[in-house]
Each structure stands twice: as structure tokens, then as C-alpha cells.
C-alpha positions as CSV (number, residue, x, y, z in Angstrom):
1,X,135.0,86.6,73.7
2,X,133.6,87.7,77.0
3,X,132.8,91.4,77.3
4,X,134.6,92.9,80.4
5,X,134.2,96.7,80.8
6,X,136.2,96.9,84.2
7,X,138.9,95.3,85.7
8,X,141.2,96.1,89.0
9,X,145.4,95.6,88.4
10,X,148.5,96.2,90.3
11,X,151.3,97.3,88.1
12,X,155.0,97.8,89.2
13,X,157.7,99.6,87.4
14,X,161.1,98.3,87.9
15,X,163.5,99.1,91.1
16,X,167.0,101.2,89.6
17,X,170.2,98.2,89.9
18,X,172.3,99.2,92.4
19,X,175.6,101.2,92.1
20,X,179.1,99.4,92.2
21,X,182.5,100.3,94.3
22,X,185.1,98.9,92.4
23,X,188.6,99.8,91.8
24,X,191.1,99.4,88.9
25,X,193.5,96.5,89.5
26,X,196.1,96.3,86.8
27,X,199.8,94.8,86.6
28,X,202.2,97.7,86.8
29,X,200.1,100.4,88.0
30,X,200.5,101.4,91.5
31,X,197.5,103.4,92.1
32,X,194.3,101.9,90.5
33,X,191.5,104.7,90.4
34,X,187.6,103.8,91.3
35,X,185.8,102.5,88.4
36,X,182.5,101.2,89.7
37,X,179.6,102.2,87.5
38,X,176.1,103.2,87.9
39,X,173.3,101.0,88.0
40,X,170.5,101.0,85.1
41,X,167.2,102.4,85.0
42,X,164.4,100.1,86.3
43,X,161.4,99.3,83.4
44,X,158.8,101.4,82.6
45,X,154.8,100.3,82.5
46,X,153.5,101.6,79.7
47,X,149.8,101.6,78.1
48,X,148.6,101.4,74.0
49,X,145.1,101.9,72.8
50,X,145.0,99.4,70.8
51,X,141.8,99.7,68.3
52,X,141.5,95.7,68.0
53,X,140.2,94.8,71.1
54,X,136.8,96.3,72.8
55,X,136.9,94.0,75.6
56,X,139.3,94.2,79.5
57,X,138.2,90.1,79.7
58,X,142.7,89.7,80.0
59,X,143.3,92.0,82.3
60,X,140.2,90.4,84.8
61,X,142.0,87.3,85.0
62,X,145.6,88.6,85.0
63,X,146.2,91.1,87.5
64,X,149.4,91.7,88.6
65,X,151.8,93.1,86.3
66,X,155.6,93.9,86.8
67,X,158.4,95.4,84.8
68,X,161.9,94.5,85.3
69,X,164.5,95.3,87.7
70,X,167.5,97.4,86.1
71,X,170.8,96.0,86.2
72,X,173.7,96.6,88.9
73,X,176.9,98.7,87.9
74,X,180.0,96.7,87.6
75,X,183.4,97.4,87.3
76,X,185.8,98.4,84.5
77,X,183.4,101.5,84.0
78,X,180.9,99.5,83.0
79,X,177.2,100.8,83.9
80,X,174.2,98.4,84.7
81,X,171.6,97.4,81.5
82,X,168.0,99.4,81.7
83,X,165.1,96.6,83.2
84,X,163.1,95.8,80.5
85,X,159.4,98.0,79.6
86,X,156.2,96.1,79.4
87,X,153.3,98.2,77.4
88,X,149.8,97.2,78.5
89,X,147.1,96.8,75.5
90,X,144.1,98.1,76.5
91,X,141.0,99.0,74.3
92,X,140.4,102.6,72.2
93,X,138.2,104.4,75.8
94,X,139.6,103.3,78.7
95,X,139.8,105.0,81.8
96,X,142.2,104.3,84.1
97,X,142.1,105.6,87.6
98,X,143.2,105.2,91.2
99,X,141.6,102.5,92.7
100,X,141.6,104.0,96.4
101,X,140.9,107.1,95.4
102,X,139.1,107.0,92.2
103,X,140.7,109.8,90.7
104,X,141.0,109.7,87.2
105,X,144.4,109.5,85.7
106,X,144.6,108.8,82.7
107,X,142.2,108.2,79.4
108,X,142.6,106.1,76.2
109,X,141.0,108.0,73.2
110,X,142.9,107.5,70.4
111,X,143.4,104.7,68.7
112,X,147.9,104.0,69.3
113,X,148.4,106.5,72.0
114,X,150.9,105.6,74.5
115,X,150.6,106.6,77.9
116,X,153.5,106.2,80.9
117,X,151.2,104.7,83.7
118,X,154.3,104.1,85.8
119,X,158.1,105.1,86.1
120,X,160.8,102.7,86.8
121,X,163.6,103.8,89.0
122,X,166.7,105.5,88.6
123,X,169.9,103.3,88.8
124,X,172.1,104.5,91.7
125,X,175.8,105.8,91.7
126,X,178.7,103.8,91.6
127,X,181.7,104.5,93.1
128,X,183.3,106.1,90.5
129,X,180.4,109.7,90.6
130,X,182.2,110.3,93.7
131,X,186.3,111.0,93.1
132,X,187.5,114.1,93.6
133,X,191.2,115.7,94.2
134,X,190.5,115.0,98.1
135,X,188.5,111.8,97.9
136,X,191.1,109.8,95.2
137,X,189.3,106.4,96.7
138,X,185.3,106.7,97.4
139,X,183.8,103.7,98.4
140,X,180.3,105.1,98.4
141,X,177.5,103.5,96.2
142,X,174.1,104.4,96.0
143,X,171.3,102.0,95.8
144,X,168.8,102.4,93.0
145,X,165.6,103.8,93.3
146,X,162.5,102.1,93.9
147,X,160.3,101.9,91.0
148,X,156.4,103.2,91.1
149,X,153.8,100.9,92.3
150,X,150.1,101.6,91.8
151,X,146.7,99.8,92.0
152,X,144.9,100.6,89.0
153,X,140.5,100.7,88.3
154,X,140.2,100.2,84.0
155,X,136.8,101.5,83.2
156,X,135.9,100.9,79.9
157,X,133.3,103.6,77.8
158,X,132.9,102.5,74.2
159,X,133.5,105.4,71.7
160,X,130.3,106.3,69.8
161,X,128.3,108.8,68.3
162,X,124.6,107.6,69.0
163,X,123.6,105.0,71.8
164,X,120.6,103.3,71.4
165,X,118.3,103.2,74.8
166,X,114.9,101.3,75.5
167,X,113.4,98.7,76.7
168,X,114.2,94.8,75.8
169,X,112.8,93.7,72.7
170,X,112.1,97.2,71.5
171,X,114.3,96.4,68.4
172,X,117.4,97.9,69.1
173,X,119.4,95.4,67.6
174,X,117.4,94.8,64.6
175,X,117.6,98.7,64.2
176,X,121.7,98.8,63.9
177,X,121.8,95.7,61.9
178,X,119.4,97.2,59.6
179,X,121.3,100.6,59.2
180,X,124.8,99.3,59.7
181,X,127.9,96.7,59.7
182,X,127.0,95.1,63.3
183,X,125.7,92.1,63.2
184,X,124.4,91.6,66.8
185,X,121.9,88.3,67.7
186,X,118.3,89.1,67.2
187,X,115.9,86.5,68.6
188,X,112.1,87.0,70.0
189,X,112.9,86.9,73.8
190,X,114.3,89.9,76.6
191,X,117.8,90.5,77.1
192,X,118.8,89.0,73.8
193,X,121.5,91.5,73.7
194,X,124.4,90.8,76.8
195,X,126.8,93.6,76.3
196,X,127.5,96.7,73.9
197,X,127.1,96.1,69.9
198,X,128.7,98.8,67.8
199,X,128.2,99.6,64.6
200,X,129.4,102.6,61.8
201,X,126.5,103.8,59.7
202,X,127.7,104.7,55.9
203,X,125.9,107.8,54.9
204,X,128.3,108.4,51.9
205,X,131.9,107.8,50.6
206,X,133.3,109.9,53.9
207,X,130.5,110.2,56.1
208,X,129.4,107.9,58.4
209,X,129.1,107.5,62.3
210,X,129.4,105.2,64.8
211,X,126.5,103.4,66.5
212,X,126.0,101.4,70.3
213,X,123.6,98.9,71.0
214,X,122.7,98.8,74.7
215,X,121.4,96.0,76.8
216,X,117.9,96.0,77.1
217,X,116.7,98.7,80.6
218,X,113.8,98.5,82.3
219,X,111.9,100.1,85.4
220,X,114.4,99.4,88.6
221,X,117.6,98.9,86.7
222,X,118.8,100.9,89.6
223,X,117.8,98.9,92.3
224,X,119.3,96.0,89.9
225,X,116.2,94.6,88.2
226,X,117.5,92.8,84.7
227,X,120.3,93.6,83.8
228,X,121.3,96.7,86.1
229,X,122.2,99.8,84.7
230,X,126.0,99.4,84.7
231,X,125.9,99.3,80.9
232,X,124.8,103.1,80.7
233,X,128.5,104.4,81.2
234,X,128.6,103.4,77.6
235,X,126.3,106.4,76.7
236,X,128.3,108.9,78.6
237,X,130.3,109.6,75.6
238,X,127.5,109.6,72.8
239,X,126.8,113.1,71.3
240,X,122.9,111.7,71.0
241,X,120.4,109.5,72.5
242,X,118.0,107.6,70.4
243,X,115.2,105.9,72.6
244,X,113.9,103.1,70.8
245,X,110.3,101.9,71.8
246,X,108.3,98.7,70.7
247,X,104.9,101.1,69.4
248,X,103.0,97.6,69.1
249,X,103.7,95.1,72.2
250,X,102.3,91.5,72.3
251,X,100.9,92.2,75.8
252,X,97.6,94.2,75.4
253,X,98.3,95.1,79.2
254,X,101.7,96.7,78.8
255,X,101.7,100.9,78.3
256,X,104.6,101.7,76.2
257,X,104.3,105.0,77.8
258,X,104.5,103.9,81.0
259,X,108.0,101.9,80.0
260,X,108.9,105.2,78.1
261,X,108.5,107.1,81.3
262,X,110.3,104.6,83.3
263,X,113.8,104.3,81.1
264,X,113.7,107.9,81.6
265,X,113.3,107.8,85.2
266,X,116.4,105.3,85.3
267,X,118.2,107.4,83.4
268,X,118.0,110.5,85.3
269,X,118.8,108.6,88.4
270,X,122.2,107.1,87.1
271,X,123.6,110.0,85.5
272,X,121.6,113.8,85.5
273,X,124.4,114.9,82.7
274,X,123.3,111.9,80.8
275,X,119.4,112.6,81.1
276,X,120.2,116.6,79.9
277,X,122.0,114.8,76.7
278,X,119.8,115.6,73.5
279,X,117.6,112.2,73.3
280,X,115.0,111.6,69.9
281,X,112.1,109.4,70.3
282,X,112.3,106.0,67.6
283,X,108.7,104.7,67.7
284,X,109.4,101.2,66.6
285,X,107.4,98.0,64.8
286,X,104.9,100.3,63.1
287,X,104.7,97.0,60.2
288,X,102.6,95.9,62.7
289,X,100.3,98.6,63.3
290,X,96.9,99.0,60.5
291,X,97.9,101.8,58.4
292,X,95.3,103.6,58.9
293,X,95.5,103.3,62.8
294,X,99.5,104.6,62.8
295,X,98.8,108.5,62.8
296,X,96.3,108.4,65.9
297,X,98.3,105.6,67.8
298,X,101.6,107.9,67.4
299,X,99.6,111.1,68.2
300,X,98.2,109.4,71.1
301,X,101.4,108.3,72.7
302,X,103.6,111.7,72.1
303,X,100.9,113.4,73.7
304,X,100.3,111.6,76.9
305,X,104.9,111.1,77.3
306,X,104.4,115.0,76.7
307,X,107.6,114.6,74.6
308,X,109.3,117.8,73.0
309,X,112.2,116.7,71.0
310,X,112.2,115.1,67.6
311,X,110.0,112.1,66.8
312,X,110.5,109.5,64.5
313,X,108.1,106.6,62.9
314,X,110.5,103.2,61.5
315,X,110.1,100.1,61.2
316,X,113.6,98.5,61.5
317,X,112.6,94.6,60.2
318,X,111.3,96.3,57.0
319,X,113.6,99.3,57.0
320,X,110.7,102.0,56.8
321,X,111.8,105.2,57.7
322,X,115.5,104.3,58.5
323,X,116.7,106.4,55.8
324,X,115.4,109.6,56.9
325,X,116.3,108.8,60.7
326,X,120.2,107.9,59.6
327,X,120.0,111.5,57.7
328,X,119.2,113.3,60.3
329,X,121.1,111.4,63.1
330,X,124.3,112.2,60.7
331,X,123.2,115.4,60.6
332,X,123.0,116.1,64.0
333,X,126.2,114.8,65.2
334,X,128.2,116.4,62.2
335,X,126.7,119.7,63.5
336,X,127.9,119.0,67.1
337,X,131.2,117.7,65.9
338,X,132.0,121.3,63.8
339,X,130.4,123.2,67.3
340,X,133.4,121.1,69.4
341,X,135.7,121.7,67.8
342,X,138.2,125.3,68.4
343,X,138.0,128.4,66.6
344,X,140.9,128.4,63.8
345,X,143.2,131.7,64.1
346,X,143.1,133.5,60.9
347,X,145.5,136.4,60.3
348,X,142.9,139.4,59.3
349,X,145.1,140.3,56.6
350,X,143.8,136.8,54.6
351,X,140.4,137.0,56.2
């Protein structure tokens, strides 16, 4: 399926039916009293996370969506049928906000929530709302009201723990299918990776975390070299950064600290929240470094990035060092997860 990670809509809740004026008319009875009743409510729009799908591909090619009309009143009392709901399914991360505007409305974040994106009208008053000891015969109505109408942005952030960033090739997506369920394509060209892979890493019986694979960035992703930088919303929501780099290119002639430098660059120009997020260095491919050359060559690159934070040596096609890596990666988010979450209030007298 093709991955679609925003989409425009128009959704319309349905008008409120119309009120009714009617009167009784019945064989023996002289004076027949109103009995026109109200119309019903028009449909709701409604939106479900739903946890199956991780793409907006059906909502780029269907954009208009409308709920129906409620009923009219009638007579003999009776009132108008409620327009019937439609309920939107939209992936677990979605953002839905005001297209003209751009002010966020609502957000999809857990997996079922139900959101009201848009009210249907009220039915109006038949004639019946408005008898009274000096009005025995009304023959006011009320139409029903409109329903909402809104044009929608869906901006879709995938929901994970770590985000992988670095250059093409660097083995990103050998990395997650080493340490985890995804199974993304691997192959020995750029940009073999299209769209966002995610995968949940087992550390135990009840611990894991989730995982997303990145398209490939390079130097002037901003200015729309390879694949842009569009993809890095997807990171906005990660808890930590891991910045995968190929340690042994093919080209003699390419600096891996140069490309380091670079995805940094573009990442502080996208986002500056997302360049202060807490990002560990994954020197890649070190199978095909000499062992005796890997100590200086890693040495030699932390030094001349001038990188502070964390370092770590793998190889992800032979799985060495991955253990370690996924330790401390769980680690580190389990640690941020307990520091988000609220204070529980504990009466002093059990403390």
C-alpha cells in the first residue's frame, strides 16, 4: 500500500430536518390541537484511531465526506429520525488541523479514541413547541439547523520511541531488521527505503520499544535534494535520536564526517526542537574495517565531529554490538518514560 502521511478533506455534518405544522383531524372532534413534531438531529462526523492502518493513501483520493441530513417532523406527534453518523478511520498519530488556518485541533494518540470532528444540526420545532392558553393554533415551524462544515489538513507523525537518522545506505534498515520485527527492503543502492519502517524491539517478556526507520537524508534535503526532508515530522515524537553512519564507505573520496556534519545541519534547519532532542552516534559496518584499524578510525572521527553524547561501535549485518546498543536504547527511553509521567498523590499517613 502507498504511504501517504498527509492528505486535505472537507467533511460536513448533517443539516437538522425541518419542523412540521400540523394539526389533529379526527371524525367527531371539533377542535383538533397542533401536533406537528420536531425535526431530527442532523449526523455527526466522527474520527477512530484505528491501530491497523499507518498510512492516509484513502483519504488522498477521497476527499469529500458528508453525513446525513436529519429527518423532517411530521404529524400525529411524530418527530423526525436522527441523519445518520459517519466515523472516519484514521491511523494511531494523526493530526488534524484547520486547513486555512493551520491550527491544530485535534490529535489521534491512542489506539480506539473517538473524536467529534464535526456536529450535525439541531432539528427545528414543529408546530406543536409552540401552543399555549392564548396561541391554541401556532403555525410556526422552525427550520433545522445547519450542520458544521470544515476543511480539514491530516498530518500524520508515526508513534515511536527511537528514530533512526543518517545518510542513505548507512544501514538503517539492516539495523531494525537485525534488532527487531520489521522487515523493511535492504538492497546495495540509495534511497532503498521510500517511507517510514517501524519496528518493536523485544528486550524481555514486557519490555520492548518501538523503532522508525527514516528515508535516507543528505546535505540539502532542505532545498529538496533526494528525498526532501518532509519525512523528519516522523521524529518529532521520538524520545531519542540514533544517527546511524556508514564508518567504511566504498568511495575513498567521501568524509563520513563531512555527511555526519551535514544531517545535522539539515536537522537543525527543519526543526531546532528536534536538533536539542537527545541524539547517540551508531558508527556503522565496522565488519568491514581491520580489527586492528577500528579503535584509531573511531577515535579519529569522534574527534574531528567533536561529538559529546554517547558513541556506539555495531555492525548491524553481523549483529556486533547490537545487544549492548538495544540495552541501553531501552534503557534510556524507560528512564524518560517514568520522568513524563505525573507525580502520584500519596496520603502521608501511608507514605
Amino acid at each position: 500500500m502507498k504511504f501517504v502521511d498527509e492528505a486535505f478533506i472537507d467533511i460536513a455534518a448533517g443539516d437538522g430536518g425541518n419542523g412540521c405544522v400540523s394539526f389533529r383531524h379526527e371524525k367527531y372532534k371539533e377542535f383538533g390541537g397542533p401536533n406537528g413534531g420536531d425535526g431530527g438531529r442532523g449526523g455527526h462526523v466522527f474520527a477512530v484511531a484505528d491501530p491497523n492502518l499507518n498510512t492516509l493513501v484513502d483519504f488522498r483520493y477521497s476527499r469529500r465526506h458528508e453525513a446525513k441530513r436529519g429527518q423532517h417532523g411530521m404529524g400525529s406527534d411524530m418527530f423526525g429520525a436522527a441523519g445518520d453518523d459517519i466515523t472516519l478511520k484514521m491511523p494511531v498519530g494523526t493530526i488534524i488541523s484547520d486547513a486555512e488556518t493551520g491550527e491544530v485541533l485535534y490529535e489521534l494518540l491512542t489506539p480506539g479514541e473517538v473524536i467529534t470532528i464535526a456536529k450535525g444540526g439541531d432539528g427545528g420545532f414543529g408546530n406543536m413547541r409552540f401552543k399555549s392558553a392564548i396561541n391554541r393554533a401556532p403555525r410556526q415551524k422552525t427550520p433545522g439547523w445547519p450542520g458544521e462544515k470544515k476543511s480539514l489538513k491530516l498530518e500524520l507523525k508515526v508513534l515511536a520511541d527511537v528514530g533512526l537518522l543518517g545518510m542513505p545506505n548507512a544501514g538503517k534498515s539492516t539495523f531494525i531488521s537485525a534488532v527487531s520485527n520489521a522487515r523493511p527492503r535492504v538492497a546495495d543502492y540509495p534511497f532503498t527505503t521510500l517511507h517510514p519502517n517501524l519496528g518493536v524491539v523485544r528486550v524481555g517478556p514486557e519490555q520492548s520499544f518501538v523503532v522508525a526507520d527514516l528515508p535516507g537524508l543528505i546535505e540539502g534535503a532542505s532545498e529538496g535534494a533526494g528525498l526532501g526532508h518532509q519525512f523528519l515530522r516522523h521524529l518529532q515524537r521520538t524520545r531519542l535520536l540514533l544517527h546511524v553512519v556508514d564508518l567504511a564507505p566504498f568511495d575513498d573520496n567521501v568524509d563520513p564526517v563531512a555527511q555526519a556534519k551535514g544531517i545535522v545541519g539539515e536537522l537543525k534547519k527543519y526543526d531546532a526542537g528536534l536538533y536539542e532532542k537527545p541524539r547517540w552516534l551508531v558508527l556503522n559496518k565496522l565488519d568491514m574495517i581491520p580489527v586492528d584499524e577500528r579503535a584509531a578510525r573511531v577515535k579519529d572521527f569522534v574527534k574531528r565531529l567533536r561529538f559529546k553524547g554517547p558513541v556506539f561501535e555495531i555492525s548491524a549485518l553481523t549483529r556486533e554490538g547490537c545487544e549492548p546498543l538495544v540495552q541501553a536504547v531501552y534503557a534510556q527511553v524507560k528512564a524518560q518514560q517514568e520522568a513524563e509521567q505525573p507525580p502520584s498523590e500519596i496520603d502521608p499517613r501511608f507514605s
